[in-house]
C-alpha positions as CSV (number, residue, x, y, z in Angstrom):
1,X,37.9,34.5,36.4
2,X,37.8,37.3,33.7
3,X,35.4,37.1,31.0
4,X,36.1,39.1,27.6
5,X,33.9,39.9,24.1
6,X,37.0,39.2,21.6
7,X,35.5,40.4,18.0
8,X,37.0,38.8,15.0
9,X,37.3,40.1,11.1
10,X,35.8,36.6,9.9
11,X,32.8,34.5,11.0
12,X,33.6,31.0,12.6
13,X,31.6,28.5,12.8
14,X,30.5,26.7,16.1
15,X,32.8,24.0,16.2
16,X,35.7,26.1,15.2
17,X,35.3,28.6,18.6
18,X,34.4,25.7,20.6
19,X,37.7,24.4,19.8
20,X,39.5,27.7,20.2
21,X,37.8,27.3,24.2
22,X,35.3,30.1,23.2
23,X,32.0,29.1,25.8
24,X,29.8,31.8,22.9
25,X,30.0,32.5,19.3
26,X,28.0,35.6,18.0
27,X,27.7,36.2,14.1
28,X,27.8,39.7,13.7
29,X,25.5,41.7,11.0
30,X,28.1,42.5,8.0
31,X,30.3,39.7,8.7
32,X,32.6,39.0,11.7
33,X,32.3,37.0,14.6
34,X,32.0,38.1,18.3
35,X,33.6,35.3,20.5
36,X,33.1,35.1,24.2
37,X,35.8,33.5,26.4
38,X,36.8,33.1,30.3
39,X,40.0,33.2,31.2
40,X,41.2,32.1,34.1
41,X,44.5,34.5,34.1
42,X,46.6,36.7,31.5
43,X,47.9,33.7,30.1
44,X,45.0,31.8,29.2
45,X,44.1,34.7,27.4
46,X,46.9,35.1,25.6
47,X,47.0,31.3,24.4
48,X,43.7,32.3,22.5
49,X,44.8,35.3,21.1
50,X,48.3,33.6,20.1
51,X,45.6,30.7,18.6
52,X,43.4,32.8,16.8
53,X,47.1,34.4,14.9
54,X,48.4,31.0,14.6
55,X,45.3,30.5,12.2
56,X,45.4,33.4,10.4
57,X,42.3,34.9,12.0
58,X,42.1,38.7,11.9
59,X,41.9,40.4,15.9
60,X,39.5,43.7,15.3
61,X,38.8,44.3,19.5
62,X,39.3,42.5,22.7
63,X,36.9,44.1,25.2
64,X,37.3,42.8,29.1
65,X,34.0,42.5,30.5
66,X,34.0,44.0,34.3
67,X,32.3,41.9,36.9
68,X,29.3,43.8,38.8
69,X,31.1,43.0,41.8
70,X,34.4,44.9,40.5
71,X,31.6,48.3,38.7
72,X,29.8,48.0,41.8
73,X,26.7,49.4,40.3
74,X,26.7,47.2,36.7
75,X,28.7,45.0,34.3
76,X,31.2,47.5,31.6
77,X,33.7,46.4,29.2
78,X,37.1,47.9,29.7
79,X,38.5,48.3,25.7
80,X,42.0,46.7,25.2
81,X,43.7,47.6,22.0
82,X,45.6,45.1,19.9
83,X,48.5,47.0,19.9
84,X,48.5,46.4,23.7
85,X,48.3,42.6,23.2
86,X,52.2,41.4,22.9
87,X,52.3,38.8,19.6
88,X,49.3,41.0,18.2
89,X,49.9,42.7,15.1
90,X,47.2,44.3,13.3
């Protein structure tokens, strides 16, 4: 299962990203909201981010979070651009 930090132009409340399937909400310092989320393959992912445009809420970054076992030697993100999303417009 892949996990992924998915940062947001608005701040959401708790019940709105626990409906979205989020498992973390994060309310970032100047607005925004940093969203985490397991997805259990490309198209679980791909539901969200086709939910989060479905309500009008703005994609800024979608960073896949790298599994120590995968790094070997610590967890990284790997950055995904929303141009690289299909259905993603920014």
């Amino acid at each position: 299962m892949n996990r992924y930090e998915i940062r947001v132009a608005e701040r959401l409340d708790p019940r709105r990203a626990h409906a979205l399937g989020c498992e973390e909400l994060r309310l970032l310092q100047g607005g925004g909201s940093l969203l985490l989320f397991a997805a259990a393959d490309q198209s679980a992912l791909y539901g969200l981010l086709a939910r989060l445009r479905n309500a009008g809420i703005e994609l800024v970054a979608v960073h896949r979070i790298v599994a120590l076992a995968e790094k070997g030697n610590g967890s990284a993100r790997t950055d995904i651009s929303p141009t690289e999303v299909p259905g993603v417009t920014r």
